[in-house]
C-alpha positions in Angstrom: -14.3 -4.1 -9.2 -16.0 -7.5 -9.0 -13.5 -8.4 -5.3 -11.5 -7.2 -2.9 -9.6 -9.6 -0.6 -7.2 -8.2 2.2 -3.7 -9.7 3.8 -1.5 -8.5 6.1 1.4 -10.9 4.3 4.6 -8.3 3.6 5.7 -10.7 0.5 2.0 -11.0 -0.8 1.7 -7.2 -0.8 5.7 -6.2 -1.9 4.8 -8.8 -4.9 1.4 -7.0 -5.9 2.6 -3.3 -5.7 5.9 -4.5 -7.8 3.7 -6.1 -10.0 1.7 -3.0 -10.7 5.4 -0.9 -10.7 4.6 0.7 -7.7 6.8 1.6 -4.9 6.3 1.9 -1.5 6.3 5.7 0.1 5.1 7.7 3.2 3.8 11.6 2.8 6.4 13.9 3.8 5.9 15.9 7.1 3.3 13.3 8.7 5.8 11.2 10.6 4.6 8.0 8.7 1.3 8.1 6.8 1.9 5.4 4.3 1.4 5.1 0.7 1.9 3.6 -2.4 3.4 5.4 -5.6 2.6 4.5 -8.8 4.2 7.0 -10.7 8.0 6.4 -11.8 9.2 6.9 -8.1 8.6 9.7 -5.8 8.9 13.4 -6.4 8.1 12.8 -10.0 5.8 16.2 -10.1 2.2 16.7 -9.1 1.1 15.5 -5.6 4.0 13.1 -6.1 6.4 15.9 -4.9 4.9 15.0 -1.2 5.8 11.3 -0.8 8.7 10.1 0.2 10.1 6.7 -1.2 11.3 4.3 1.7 12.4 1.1 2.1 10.1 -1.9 2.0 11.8 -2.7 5.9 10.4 0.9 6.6 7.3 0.7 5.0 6.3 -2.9 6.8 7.4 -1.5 10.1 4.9 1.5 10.2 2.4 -0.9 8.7 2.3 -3.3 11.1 2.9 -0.7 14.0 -0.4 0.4 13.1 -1.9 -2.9 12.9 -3.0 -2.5 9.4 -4.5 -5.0 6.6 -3.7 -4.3 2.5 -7.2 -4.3 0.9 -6.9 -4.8 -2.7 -8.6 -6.1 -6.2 -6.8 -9.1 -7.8 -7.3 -8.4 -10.9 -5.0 -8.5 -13.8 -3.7 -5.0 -13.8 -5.8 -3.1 -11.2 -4.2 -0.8 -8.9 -7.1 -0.4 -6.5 -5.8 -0.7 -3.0 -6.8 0.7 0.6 -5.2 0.6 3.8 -7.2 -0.7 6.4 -7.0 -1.5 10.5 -6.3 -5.1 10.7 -9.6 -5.7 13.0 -12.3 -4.3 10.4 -10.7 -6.2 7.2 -12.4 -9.1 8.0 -15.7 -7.1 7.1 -14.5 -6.5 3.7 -15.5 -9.7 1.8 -11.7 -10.3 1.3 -9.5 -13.4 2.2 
C-alpha cells in the first residue's frame, strides 16, 4: 500500500465500503464492536456467522460515539481499512 489517508466523513466512508460491496456490520455479542463485511452480507459462513449487518444510521452512531477516524488505502480496488480513535489519525500520514 503506497497511502493511507483517514476521514471521519459518514458519506466519504458509506461511498468507499459500497464501492468495494461491502456492508457495514458489528460482531455479535460485544454490544457494538464495529466492522465491515465484505463477503455477500453477514452470516454468509466462516467468521462471517459473527457479524451482524446494521444500518448505516447504526453503524455512524457507534462510530462516532467512540470518536473514531476510517483509515483507509485509495486505491482502485483495495479493501485495506482500520478503525482508528479520531485523536491518533492525524499520525497516520492520511488526509
Amino acid at each position: 500500500m503506497a497511502s493511507a489517508e483517514h476521514t471521519q466523513d459518514h458519506e466519504a466512508i458509506r461511498k468507499w465500503v459500497e464501492s468495494r460491496g461491502g456492508v457495514p456490520t458489528i460482531v455479535k455479542g460485544t454490544g457494538g464492536l464495529l466492522r465491515i463485511d465484505f463477503v455477500e452480507g453477514a452470516g454468509s459462513g466462516g467468521h462471517e456467522d459473527k457479524l451482524e449487518e446494521v444500518e448505516w444510521e447504526k453503524w455512524f452512531e457507534i462510530f462516532d460515539e467512540n470518536e473514531l477516524a476510517f483509515l483507509y488505502s485509495p486505491e482502485k480496488g483495495s479493501k485495506f481499512f482500520k478503525l482508528v480513535k479520531a485523536e491518533s489519525a492525524g499520525k497516520s500520514g492520511g488526509k
